[in-house]
C-alpha positions as a Markdown table, in Angstrom:
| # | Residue | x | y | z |
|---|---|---|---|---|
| 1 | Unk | -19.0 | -7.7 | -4.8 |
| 2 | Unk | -18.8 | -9.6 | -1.8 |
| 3 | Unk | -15.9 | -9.0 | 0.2 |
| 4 | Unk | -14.7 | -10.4 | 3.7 |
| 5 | Unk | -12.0 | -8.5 | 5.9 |
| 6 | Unk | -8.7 | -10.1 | 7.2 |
| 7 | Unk | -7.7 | -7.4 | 10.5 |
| 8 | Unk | -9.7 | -4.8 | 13.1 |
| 9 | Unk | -7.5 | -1.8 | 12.9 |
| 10 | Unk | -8.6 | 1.4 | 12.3 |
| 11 | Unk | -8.0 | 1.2 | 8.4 |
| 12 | Unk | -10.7 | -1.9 | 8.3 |
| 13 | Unk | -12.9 | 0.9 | 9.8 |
| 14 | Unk | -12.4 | 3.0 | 6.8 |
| 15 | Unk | -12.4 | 0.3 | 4.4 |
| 16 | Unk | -15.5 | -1.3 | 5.8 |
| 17 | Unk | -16.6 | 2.9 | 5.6 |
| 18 | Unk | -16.0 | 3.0 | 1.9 |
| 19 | Unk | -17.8 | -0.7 | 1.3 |
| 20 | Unk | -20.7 | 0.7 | 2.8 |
| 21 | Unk | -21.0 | 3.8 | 0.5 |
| 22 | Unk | -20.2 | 2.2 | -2.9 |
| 23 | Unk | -22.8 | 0.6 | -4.3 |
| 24 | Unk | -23.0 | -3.1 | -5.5 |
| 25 | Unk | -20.4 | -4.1 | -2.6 |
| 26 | Unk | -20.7 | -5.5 | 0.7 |
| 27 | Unk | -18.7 | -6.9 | 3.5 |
| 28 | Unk | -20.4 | -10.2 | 4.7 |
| 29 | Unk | -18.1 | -11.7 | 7.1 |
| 30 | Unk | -15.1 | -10.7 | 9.3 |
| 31 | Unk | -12.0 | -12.9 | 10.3 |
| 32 | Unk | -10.0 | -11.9 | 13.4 |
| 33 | Unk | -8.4 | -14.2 | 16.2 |
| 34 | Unk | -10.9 | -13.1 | 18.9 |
| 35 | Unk | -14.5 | -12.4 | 18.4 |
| 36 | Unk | -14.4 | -9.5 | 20.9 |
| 37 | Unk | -12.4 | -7.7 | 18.4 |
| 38 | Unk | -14.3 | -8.1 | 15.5 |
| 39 | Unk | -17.6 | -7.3 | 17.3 |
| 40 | Unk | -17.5 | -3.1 | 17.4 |
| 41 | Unk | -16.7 | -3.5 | 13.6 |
| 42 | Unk | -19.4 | -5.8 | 12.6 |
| 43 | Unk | -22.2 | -4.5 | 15.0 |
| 44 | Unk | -21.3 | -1.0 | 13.4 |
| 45 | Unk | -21.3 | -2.2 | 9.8 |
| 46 | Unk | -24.1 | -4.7 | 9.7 |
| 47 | Unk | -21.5 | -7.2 | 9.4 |
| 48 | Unk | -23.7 | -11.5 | 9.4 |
| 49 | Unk | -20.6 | -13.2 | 10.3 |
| 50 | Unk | -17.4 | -13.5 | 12.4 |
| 51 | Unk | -14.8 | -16.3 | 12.0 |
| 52 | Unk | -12.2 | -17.0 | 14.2 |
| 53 | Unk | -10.8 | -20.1 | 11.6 |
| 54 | Unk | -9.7 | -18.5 | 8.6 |
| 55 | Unk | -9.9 | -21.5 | 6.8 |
| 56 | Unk | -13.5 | -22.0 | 7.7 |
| 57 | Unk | -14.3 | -18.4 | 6.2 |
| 58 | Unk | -12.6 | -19.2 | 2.9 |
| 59 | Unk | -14.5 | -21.8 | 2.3 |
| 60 | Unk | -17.4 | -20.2 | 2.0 |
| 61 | Unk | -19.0 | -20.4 | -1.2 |
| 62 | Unk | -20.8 | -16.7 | -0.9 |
| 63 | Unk | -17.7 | -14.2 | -0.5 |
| 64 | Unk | -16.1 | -12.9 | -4.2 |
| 65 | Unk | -13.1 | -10.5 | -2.4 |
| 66 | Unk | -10.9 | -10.8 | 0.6 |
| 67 | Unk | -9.7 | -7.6 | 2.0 |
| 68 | Unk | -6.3 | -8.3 | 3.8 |
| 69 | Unk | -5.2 | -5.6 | 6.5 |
| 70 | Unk | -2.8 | -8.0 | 8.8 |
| 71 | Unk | 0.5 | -7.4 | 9.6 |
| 72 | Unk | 2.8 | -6.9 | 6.5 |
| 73 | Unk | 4.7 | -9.8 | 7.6 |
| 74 | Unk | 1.3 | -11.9 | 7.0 |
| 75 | Unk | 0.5 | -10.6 | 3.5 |
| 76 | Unk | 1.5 | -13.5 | 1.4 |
| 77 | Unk | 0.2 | -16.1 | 3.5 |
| 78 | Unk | -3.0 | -14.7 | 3.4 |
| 79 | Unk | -3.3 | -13.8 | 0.2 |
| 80 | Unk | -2.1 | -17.2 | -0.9 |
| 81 | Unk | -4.6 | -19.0 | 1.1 |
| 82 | Unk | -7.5 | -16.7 | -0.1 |
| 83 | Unk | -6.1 | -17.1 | -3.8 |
| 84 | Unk | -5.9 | -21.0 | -3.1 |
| 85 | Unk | -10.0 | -21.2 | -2.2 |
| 86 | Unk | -10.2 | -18.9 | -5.4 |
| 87 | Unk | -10.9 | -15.7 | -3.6 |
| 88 | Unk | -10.2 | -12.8 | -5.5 |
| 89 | Unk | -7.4 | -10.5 | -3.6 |
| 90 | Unk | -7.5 | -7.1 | -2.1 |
| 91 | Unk | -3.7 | -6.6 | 0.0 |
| 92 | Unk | -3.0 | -3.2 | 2.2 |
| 93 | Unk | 0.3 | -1.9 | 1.0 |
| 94 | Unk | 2.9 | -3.1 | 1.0 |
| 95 | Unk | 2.0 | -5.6 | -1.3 |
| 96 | Unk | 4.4 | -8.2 | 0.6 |
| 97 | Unk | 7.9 | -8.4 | 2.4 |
| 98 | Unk | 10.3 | -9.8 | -0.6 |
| 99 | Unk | 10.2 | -9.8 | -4.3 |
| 100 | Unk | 10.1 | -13.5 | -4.1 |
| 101 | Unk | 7.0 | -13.4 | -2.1 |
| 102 | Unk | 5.3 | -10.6 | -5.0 |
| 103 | Unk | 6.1 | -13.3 | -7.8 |
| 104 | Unk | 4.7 | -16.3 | -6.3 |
| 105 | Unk | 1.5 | -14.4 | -5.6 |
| 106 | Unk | 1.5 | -13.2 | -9.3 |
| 107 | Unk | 2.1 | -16.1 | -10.4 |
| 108 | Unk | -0.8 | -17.7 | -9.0 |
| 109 | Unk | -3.1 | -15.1 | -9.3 |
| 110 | Unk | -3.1 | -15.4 | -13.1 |
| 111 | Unk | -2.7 | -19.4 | -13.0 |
| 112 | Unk | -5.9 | -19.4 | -11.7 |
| 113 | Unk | -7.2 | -16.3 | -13.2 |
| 114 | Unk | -8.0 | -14.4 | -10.1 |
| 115 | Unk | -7.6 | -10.8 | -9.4 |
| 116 | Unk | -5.1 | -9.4 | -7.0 |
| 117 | Unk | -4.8 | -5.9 | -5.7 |
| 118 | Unk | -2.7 | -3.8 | -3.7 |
| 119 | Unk | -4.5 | -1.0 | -2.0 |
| 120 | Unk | -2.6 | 2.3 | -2.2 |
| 121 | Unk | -4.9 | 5.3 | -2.7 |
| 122 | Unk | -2.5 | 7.7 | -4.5 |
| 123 | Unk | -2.5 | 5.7 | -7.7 |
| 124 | Unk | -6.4 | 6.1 | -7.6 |
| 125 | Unk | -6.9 | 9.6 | -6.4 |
| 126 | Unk | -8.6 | 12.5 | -8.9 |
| 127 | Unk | -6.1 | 14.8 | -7.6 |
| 128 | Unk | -3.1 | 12.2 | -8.6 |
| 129 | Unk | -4.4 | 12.0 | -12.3 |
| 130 | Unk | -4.5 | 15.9 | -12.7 |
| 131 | Unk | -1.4 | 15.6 | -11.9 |
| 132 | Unk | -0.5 | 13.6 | -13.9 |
| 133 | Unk | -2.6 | 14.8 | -16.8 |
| 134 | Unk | -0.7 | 18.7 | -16.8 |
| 135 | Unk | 2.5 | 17.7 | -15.5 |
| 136 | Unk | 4.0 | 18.0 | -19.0 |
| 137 | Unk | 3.2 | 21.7 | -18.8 |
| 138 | Unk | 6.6 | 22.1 | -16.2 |
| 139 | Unk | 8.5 | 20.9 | -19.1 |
| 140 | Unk | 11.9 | 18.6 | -18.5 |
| 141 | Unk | 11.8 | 17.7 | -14.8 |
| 142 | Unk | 14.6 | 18.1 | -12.6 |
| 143 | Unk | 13.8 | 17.5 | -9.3 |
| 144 | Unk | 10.8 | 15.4 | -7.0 |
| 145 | Unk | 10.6 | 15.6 | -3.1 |
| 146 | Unk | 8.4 | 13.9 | -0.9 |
| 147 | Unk | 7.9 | 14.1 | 2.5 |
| 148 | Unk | 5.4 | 11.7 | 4.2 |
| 149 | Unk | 7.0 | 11.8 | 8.2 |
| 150 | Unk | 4.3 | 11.3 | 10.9 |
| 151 | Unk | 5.1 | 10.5 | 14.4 |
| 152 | Unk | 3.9 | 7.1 | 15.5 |
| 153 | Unk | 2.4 | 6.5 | 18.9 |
| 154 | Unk | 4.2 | 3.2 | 18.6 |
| 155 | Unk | 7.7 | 4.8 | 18.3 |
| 156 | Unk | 7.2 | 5.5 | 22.3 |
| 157 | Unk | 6.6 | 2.2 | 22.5 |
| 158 | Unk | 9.5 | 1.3 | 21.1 |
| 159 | Unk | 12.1 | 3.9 | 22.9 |
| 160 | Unk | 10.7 | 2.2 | 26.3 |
| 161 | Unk | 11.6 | -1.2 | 25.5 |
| 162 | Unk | 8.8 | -2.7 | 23.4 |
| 163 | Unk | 8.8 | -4.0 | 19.8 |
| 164 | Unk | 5.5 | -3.4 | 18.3 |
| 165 | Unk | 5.0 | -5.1 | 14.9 |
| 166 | Unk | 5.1 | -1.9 | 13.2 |
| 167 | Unk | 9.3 | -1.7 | 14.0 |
| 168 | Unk | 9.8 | -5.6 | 14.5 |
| 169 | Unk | 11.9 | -7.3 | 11.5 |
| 170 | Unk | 9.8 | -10.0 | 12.2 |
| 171 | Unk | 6.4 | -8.3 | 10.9 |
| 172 | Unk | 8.5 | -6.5 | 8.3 |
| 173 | Unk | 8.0 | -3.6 | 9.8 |
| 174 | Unk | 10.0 | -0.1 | 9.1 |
| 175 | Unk | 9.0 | 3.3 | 8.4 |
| 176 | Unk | 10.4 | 2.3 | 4.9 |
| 177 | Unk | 7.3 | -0.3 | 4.3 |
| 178 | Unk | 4.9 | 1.7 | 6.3 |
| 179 | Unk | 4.8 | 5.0 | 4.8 |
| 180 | Unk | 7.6 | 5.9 | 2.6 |
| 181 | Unk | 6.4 | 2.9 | 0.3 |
| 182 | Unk | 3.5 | 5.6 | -0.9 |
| 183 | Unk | 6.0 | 7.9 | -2.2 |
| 184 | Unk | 7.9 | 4.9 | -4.0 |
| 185 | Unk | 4.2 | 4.0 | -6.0 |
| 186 | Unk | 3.3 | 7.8 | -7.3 |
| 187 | Unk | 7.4 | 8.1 | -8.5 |
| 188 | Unk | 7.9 | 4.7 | -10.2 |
| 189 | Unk | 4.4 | 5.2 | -11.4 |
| 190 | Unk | 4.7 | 8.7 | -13.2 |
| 191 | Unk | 8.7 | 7.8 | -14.1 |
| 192 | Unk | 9.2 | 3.2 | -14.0 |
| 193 | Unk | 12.4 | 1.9 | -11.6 |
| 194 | Unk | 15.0 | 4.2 | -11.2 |
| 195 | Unk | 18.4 | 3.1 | -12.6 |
| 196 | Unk | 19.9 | 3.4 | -9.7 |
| 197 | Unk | 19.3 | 4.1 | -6.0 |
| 198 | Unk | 20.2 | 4.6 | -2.3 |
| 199 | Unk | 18.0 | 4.5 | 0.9 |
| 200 | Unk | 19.9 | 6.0 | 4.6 |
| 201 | Unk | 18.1 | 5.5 | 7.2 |
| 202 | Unk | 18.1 | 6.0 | 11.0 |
| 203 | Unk | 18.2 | 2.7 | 12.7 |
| 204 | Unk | 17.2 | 1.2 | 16.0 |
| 205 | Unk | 19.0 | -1.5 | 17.6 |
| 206 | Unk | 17.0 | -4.0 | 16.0 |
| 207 | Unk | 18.1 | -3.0 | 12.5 |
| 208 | Unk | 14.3 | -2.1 | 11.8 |
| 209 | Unk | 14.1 | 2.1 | 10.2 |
| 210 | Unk | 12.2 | 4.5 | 12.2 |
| 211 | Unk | 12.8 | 7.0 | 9.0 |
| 212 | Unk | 14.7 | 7.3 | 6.3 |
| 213 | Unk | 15.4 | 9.2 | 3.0 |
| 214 | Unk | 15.3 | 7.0 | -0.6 |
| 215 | Unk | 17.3 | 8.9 | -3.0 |
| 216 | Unk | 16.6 | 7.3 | -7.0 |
| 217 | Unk | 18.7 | 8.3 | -9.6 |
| 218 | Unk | 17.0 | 9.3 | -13.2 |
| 219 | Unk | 18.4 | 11.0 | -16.3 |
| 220 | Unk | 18.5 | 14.1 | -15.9 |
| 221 | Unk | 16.8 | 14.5 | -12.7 |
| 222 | Unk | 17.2 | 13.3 | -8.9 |
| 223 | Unk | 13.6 | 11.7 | -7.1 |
| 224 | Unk | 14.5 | 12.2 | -2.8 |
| 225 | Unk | 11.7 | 10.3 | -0.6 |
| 226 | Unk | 11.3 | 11.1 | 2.9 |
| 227 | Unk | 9.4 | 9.1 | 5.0 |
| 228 | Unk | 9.5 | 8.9 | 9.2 |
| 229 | Unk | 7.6 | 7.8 | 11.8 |
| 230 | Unk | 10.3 | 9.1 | 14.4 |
| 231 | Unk | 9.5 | 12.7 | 14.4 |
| 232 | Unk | 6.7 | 15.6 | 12.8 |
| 233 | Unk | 7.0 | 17.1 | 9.7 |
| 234 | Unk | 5.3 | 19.0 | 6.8 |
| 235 | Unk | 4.1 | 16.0 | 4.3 |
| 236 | Unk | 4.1 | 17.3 | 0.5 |
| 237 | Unk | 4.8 | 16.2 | -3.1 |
| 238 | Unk | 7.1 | 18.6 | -5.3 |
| 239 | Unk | 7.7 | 18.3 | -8.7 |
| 240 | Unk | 9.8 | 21.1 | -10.2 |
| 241 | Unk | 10.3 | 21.4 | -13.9 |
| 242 | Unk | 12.2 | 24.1 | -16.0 |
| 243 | Unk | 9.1 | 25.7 | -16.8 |
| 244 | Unk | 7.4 | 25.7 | -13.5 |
| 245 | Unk | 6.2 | 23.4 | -10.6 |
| 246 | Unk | 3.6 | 21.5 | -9.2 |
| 247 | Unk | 2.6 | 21.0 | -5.0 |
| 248 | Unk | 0.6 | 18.8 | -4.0 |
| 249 | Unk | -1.0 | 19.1 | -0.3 |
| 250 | Unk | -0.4 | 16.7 | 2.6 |
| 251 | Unk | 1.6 | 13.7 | 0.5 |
| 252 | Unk | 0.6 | 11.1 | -1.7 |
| 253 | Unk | -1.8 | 9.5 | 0.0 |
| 254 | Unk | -4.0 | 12.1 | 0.4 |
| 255 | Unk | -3.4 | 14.6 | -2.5 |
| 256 | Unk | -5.8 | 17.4 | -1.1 |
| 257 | Unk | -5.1 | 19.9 | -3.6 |
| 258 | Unk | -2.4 | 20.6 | -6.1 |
| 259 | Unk | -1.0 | 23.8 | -6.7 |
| 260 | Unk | 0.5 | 24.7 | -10.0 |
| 261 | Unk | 2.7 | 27.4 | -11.3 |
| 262 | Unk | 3.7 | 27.9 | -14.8 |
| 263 | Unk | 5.6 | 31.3 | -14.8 |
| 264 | Unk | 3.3 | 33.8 | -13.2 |
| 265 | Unk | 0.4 | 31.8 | -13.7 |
| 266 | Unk | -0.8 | 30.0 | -10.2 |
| 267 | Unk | -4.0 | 27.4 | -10.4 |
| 268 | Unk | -5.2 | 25.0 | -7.7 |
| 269 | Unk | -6.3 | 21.9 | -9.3 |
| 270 | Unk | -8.7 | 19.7 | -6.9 |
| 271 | Unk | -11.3 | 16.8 | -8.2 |
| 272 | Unk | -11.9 | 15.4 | -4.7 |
| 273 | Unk | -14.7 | 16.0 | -2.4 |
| 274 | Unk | -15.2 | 12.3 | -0.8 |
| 275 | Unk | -13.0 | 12.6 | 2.7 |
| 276 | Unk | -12.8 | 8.9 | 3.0 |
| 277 | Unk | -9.6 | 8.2 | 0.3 |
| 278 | Unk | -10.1 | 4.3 | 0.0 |
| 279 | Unk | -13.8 | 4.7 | -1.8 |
| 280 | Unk | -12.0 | 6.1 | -5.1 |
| 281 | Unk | -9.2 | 2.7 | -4.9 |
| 282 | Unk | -12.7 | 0.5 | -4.3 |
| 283 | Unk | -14.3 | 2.0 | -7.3 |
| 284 | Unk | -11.7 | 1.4 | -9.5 |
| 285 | Unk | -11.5 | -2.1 | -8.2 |
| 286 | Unk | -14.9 | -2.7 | -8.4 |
| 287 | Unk | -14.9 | -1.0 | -11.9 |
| 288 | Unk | -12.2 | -3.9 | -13.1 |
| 289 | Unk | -14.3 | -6.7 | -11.5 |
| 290 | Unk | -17.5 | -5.9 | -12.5 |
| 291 | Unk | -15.8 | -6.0 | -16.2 |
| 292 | Unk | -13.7 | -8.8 | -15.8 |
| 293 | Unk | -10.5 | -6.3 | -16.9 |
| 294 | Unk | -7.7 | -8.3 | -16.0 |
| 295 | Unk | -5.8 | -6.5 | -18.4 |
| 296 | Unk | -6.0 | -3.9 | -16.2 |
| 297 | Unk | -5.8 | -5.5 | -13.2 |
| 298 | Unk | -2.7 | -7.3 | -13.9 |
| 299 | Unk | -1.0 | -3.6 | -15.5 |
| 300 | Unk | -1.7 | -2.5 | -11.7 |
| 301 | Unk | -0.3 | -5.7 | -10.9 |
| 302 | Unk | 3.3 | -5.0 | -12.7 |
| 303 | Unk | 3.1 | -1.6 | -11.3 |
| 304 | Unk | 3.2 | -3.4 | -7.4 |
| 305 | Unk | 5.7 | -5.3 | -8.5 |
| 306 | Unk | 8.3 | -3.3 | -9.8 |
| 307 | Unk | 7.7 | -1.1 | -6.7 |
| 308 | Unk | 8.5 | -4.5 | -4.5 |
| 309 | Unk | 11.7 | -4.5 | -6.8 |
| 310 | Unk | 12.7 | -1.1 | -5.4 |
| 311 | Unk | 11.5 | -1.6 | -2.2 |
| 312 | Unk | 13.6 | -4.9 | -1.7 |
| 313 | Unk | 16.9 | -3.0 | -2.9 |
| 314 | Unk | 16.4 | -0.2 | -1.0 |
| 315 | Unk | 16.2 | -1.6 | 2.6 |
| 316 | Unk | 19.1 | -3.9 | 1.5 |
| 317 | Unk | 21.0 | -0.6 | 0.7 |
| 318 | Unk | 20.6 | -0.1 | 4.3 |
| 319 | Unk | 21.3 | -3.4 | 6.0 |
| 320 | Unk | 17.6 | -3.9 | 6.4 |
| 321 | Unk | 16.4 | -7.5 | 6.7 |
| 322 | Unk | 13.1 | -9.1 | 7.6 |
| 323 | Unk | 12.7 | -12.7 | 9.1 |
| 324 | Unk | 11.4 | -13.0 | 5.4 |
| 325 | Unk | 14.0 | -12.8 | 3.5 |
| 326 | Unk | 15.6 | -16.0 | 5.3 |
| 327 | Unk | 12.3 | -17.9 | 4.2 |
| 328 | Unk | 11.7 | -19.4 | 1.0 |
| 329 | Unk | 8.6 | -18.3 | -0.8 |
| 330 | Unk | 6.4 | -20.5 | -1.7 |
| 331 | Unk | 3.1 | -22.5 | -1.2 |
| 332 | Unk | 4.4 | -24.8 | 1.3 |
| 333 | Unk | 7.0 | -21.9 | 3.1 |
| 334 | Unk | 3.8 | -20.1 | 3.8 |
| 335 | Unk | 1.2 | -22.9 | 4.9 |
| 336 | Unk | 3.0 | -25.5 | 6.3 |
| 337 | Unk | 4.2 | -29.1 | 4.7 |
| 338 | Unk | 0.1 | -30.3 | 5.7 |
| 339 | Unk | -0.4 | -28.1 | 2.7 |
């Protein structure tokens, strides 16, 4: 499994990280804008081969897997140039800006049978499938919290007169698509699209969310998602049933442990002793490509999907736009008529 990275930031360290300690799986070249970025990465990881033209690099014959980590606003376009040159897909969450953007990748992924994946690690996490696995034993549920709030360096940024790109509409930016997105994939995975929804959030000026709190609406029971990058807070997943509840530790995207009580009866269920989170998503996708499961792959596929659904109507609920949503999806909306 041959993979080439698409970004420098800190979550291309832990990627390359996890590449490096699963077996069968490489990183053999790098694409970034300025070769003095790429460099630390790729003299620290053994990385051959820096590009600064990204077209150059996906034309190479010898790379199975792009790993995207750019700015949301750049997912599509570079996951439909690397699906163009038949590169297999692996895309940092959130999957893309619109749900237009989500079906024309879909689309052709599976026209030209390629794999696609979206890189959340709750969905792959032991501690997430324990869950999952003795939830039934809280009986009906009737409520789900989640609280993933932490204070971004950037939000100073932002309060002195600066738009970094992770609160800029432009690079779809929000605390909505940055970290409250994790606690849309493990509800909609354990319960599907809620029937109905509403997402408040606190604005700045530029209409972009520093936090928020997404409210979905199930029968019989209420799912509230916090997530903020304007203030601290005590991250958690709850799930409370008639017969007990569960806790899991530190949010869903880490799932450190997960405590369960059923009457009197307290356990601590915990399968996970690998600190770096993204080797158990690379498994799984390496598991899928080393059997050519697209069955499987496109299920996970689905699952991104209907949680771009939600997202989209969400944000909207809130008079969020991105400079995406005026754009029209599409091959030649993303690379230019030369394409």
């Amino acid at each position: 499994m041959k993979i080439a990275t698409i970004g420098t930031g800190w979550i291309v360290d832990k990627f390359l990280s996890a590449v490096k300690n699963t077996s069968g799986a490489a990183c053999v070249a790098m694409y970034s804008r300025k070769v003095d970025t790429a460099q630390p990465l790729a003299k620290k990881y053994g990385i051959p081969a820096i590009y600064t033209d990204l077209e150059q690099m996906l034309s190479e014959g010898d790379i199975d897997f792009i790993y995207i980590a750019s700015p949301n606003s750049l997912h599509y376009e570079h996951a439909y140039m690397s699906l163009l040159h038949g590169k297999h897909v692996i895309c940092e969450k959130p999957f893309t800006s619109t749900i237009k953007e989500a079906e024309s990748l879909i689309s052709l992924a599976k026209e030209k049978q390629l794999m696609v994946f979206e890189a959340v690690t709750t969905l792959h996490l032991p501690n997430y499938h324990l869950l999952r696995e003795n939830m039934e034993q809280l009986g009906a549920i009737k409520w789900v919290q989640c609280n993933y709030s932490q204070y971004s360096s950037r939000y100073d940024l932002l309060k002195n007169g600066e738009t970094p790109n992770v609160f800029n509409p432009k690079f779809s930016g929000g605390a909505l698509a940055d970290i409250n997105i994790y606690n849309m994939h493990f509800v909609i995975h354990l319960f599907g699209k809620p029937p109905r929804l509403s997402y408040t959030a606190n604005k700045h000026e530029n209409g972009i969310d520093t936090s928020g709190v997404l409210v979905m609406r199930y029968p019989g029971f209420i799912a509230e998602c916090v997530g903020s990058k304007d203030s601290h807070g005590m991250n958690f997943l709850l799930l409370q049933g008639e017969k007990g509840y569960m806790l899991a530790e530190e949010g869903p995207n880490a799932f450190n442990r997960v405590k369960m009580k059923i009457g009197e009866n307290e356990t601590v269920l915990n399968a996970q002793s690998n600190p770096n989170l993204l080797a158990y998503e690379l498994a799984v996708f390496k598991e899928i490509y080393d059997t050519s499961d697209f069955e499987q792959c496109y299920e996970l596929l689905d699952h991104s999907y209907s949680v771009m659904q939600v997202f989209e109507k969400a944000r909207k609920d809130a008079g969020i736009l991105f400079d995406a949503d005026l754009k029209k999806s599409g091959r030649r909306a993303a690379l230019g008529d030369k394409h």
